[in-house]
N, C-alpha and C positions, 0 to 999 in steps of 0.2 A: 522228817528223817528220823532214824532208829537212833537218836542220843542215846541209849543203854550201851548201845556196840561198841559206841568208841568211850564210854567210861568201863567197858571193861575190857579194851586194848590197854589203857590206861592201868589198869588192875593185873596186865601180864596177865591174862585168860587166856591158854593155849591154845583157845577154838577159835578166839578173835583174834590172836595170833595171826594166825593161819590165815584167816580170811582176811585179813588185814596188809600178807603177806601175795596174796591172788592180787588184791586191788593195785599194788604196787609194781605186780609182773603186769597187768594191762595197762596201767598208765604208764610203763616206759616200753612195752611190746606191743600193744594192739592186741585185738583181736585173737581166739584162738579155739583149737578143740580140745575138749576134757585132757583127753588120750595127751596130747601133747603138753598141752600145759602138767599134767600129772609128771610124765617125765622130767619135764625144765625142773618142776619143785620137789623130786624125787619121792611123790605121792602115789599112791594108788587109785588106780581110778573110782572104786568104789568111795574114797573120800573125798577126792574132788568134787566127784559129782555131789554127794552130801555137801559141802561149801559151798560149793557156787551154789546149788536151790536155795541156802539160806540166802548168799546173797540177793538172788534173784529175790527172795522173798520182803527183802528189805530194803531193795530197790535201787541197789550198788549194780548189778551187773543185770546184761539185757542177753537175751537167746536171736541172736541175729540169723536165725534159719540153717539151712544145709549149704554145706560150702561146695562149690564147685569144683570137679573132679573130672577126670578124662573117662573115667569108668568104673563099676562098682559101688558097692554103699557108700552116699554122702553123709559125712558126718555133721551135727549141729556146731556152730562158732558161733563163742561167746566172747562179751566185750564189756568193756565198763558202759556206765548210764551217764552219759556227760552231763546229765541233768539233773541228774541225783544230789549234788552239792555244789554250790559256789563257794568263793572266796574274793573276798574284797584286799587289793595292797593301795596302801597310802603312800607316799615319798615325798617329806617334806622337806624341800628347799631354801637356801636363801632366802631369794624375794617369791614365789610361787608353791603348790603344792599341785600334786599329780595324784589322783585317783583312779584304781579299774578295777575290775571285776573277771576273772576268771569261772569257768566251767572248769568239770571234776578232770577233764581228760585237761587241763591246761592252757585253754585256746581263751584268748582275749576276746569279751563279748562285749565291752563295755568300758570306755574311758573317757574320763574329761580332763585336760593337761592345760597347764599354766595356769591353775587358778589364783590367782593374786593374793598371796598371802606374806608378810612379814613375821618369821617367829622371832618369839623374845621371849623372858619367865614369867609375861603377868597372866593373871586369870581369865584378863580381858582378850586374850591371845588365846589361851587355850580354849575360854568357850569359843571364840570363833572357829577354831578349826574343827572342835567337835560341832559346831554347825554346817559347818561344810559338808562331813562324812556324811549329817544328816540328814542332810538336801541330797547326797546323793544316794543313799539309800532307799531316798522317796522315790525318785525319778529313774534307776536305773534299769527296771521291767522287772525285778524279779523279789518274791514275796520275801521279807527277811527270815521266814523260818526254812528257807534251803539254803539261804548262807551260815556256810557252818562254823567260821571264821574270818576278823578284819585282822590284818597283818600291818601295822605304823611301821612305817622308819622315822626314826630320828636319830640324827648326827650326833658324835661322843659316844660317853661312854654309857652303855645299858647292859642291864644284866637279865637278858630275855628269860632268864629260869624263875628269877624273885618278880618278873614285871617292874622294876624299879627304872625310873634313867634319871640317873644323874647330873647331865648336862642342861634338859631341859625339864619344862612342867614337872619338877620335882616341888610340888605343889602340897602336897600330903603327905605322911609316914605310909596311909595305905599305898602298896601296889600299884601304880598308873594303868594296869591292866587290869584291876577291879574298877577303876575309877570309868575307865571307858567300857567296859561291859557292864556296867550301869546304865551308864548314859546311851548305846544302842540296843540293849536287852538282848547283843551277839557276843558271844567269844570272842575275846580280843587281845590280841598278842604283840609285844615290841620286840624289835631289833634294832642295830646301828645298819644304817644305810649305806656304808661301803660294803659290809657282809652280803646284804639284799644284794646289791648289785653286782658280788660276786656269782650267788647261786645262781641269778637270773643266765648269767655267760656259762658258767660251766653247766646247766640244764638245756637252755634253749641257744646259747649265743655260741661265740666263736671256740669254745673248748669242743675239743673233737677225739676226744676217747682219753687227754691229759690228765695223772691223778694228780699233779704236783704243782697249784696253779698260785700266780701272784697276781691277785688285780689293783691296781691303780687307780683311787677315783681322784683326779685333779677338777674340784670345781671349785665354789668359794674356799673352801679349806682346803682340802689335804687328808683322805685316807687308804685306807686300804684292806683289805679283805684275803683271807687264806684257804689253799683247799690244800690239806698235805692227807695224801695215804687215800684222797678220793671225797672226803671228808671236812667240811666247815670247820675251821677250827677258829673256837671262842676263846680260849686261857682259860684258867680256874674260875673268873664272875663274869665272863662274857665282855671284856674291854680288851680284848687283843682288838690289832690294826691300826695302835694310834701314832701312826708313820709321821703326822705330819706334826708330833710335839714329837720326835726327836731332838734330841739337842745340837744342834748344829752348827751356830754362830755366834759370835762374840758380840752382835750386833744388840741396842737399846733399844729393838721394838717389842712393844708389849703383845704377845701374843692374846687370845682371846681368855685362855687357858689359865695367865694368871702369872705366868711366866714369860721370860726373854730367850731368845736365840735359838725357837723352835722352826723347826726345816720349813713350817704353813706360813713363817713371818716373810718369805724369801721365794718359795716357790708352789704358789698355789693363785689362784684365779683373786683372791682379794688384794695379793700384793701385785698382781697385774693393774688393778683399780686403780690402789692406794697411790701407787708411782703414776700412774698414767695422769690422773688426775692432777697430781704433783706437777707436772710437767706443762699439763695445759695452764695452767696459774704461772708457770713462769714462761710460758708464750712459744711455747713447742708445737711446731707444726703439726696438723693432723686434719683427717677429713670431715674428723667431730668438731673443730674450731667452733663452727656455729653455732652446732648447739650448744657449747658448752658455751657461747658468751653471751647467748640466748636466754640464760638460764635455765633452760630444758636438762631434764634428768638424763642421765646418761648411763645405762648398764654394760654388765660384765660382757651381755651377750651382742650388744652394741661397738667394743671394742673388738670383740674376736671375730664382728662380719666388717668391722671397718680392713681389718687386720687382713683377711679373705680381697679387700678392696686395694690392696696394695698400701697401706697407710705402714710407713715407716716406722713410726712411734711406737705403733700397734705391736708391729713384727718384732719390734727388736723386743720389746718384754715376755713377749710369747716365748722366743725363740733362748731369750735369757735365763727365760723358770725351765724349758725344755732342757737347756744343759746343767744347770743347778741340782733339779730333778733327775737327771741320768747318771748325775757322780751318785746320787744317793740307791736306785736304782741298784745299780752297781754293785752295790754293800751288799743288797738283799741277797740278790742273784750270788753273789759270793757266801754267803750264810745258806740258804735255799737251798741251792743248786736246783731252782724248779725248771720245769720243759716248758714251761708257759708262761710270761709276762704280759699283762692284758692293761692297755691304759685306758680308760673310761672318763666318763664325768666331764664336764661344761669345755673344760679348755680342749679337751681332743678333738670339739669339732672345728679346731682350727687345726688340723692336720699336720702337713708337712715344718709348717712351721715352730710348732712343737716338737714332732717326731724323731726330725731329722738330726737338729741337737742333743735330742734325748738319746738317740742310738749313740751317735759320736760319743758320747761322754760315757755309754757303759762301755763302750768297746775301749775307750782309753782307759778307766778305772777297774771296770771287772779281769779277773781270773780268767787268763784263755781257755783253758780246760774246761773252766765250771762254764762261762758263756754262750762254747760251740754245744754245752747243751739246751738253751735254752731260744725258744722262739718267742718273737714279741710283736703281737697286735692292736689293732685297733677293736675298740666293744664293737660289737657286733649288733648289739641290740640300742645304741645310743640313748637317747634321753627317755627310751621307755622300760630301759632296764631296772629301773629306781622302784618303780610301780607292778612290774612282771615278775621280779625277787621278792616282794610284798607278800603279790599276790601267791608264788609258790610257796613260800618260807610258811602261811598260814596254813599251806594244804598238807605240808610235811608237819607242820606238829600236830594240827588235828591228826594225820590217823598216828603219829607217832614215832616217825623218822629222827624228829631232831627234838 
């Protein structure tokens, strides 16, 4: 691939501008002809056409023949080269990590999900997961010099402009994204994975022309993601969304964060555990009993298909963080006033039982005015938003969206 091009998109070069500008009308339009696309970009066609041969010549865009017509001269449509770049997203989880691969037009060519992994700050962690990427780099069919970019999430706070994160593998003064584009010989870029999993909804998932969006990632923490004006928004170092260290309670438990009485202590997928767990030691019914006196492990995802199984215990903490989370909600939607609420992340796939509290408690706490503007769903894209936000977030800063 022509790495000159995009370090001089990078360099603000009015001519890779432009052409940089074409690649972004095909990967959200399709397909098109000079003539038309000239109009959309309010170009000439004698310059168009000049743009597109270059890209054609650098292997961005393809001439997909004469388009059909009822009569008259057919004209040539052109199209992006879906094979011209990939992009790899990561999404690292709790106890697992998820891996894919994307083509230039977007489409998922390639994943491997629930890979077993534990993150923590030691070395011995981080080279395993850059082992991971690395295994899959080998195995995933395509040569790493057409992947133009790997896109990490990791949870907390990150500052995707310096490469630094601060939550985890802040291992070095250098850049964590010098540190892994060492280590694959690819461009390599971080975000916080509530963001990812925002762009993933509002690109592919259930946002449907919304500029004003709140997403919701309730898994083992507690985050959240913004799209105001249409738009990602980071704050001044990239740590906006950190919804779930609000301060919120008067309550003794030590958040992870370093502090007490943050909204994640109370209503997020660990204090689903923490308590369940609690409860099975003091000999609360449930349909995990066994294995829990088994001594078999027992996950978050374990409780919320017990919870799907009619398990009481199950439901009632679900249904508990569901209304905890809706007063909070509430707030936003009152501050906001967005068209869009999107709940995401581990605990949504227990559904109604989450939902259903959570709506009840914005409709008691939110502003009626600001509420009857706002509509609230379920991710659309579910547990492979983490890894498909990844995977786009790397293709918007390669050419230089974000």
């Amino acid at each position: 691939m022509n790495n000159k091009f995009w370090e001089e998109i990078n360099s603000g070069s009015k001519n890779a501008l432009l052409k940089r500008d074409i690649i972004c009308y095909y990967i959200n339009n399709g397909e098109n002809t000079l003539a038309d696309l000239g109009k959309e970009m309010n170009l000439s066609v004698p310059t168009v056409t000049k743009l597109v041969g270059e890209l054609i010549d650098d292997g961005y865009v393809v001439d997909y023949g004469k388009q059909e017509t009822a009569g008259g001269r057919r004209p040539n449509i052109y199209g992006l080269n879906r094979d011209s770049g990939y992009f790899v997203g990561v999404d690292i989880n709790h106890s697992c990590m998820n891996i894919g691969l994307i083509n230039f037009n977007g489409i998922m060519v390639n994943s491997v999900m629930d890979i077993p992994y534990k993150v923590d700050h030691s070395v011995e962690k981080f080279e395993e997961l850059c082992g991971a990427i690395d295994n899959f780099l080998n195995n995933c069919g395509i040569q790493r010099d057409k992947i133009l970019n790997i896109g990490i999430n990791i949870s907390g706070r990150v500052n995707t402009k310096s490469g630094h994160s601060y939550s985890f593998f802040y291992i070095d003064e250098r850049p964590l994204t010098d540190i892994f584009t060492e280590c694959f010989g690819i461009n390599t870029s971080i975000d916080n994975d509530s963001r990812a999993m925002t762009y993933a909804e509002f690109l592919n998932g259930c946002v449907q022309g919304e500029k004003n969006v709140v997403f919701i990632n309730v898994s083992w923490g507690l985050g959240m993601g913004l799209i105001i004006n249409g738009e990602l928004y980071y704050g001044k170092s990239g740590f906006s969304g950190e919804f779930g260290h609000y301060p919120a309670f008067d309550n003794e438990v030590l958040c992870h964060c370093g502090k007490k009485g943050c909204l994640e202590t109370q209503a997020s997928g660990s204090y689903v555990y923490r308590v369940f767990m609690e409860r099975m030691k003091n000999g609360d019914s449930s349909r995990l009993r066994t294995k829990f006196e088994a001594g078999d492990e027992i996950s978050l995802t374990d409780i919320i298909t017990s919870a799907l199984q009619d398990d009481i215990t199950a439901i009632e903490l679900i249904e508990e963080v569901g209304s905890t989370l809706g007063r909070s909600v509430a707030g936003l939607i009152n501050i906001f006033n967005p068209e869009l609420v999107v709940i995401g992340g581990t605990l949504a796939q227990a559904g109604d039982f989450l939902l259903l509290p959570l709506r009840s408690a914005i409709k008691k706490y939110s502003l009626n005015l600001v509420n009857s503007d706002t509509t609230l769903k379920v991710s659309k894209l579910g547990e492979k938003s983490g890894i498909l936000g990844a995977c786009l977030l790397a293709r918007s800063k390669t050419i230089g969206l974000i």
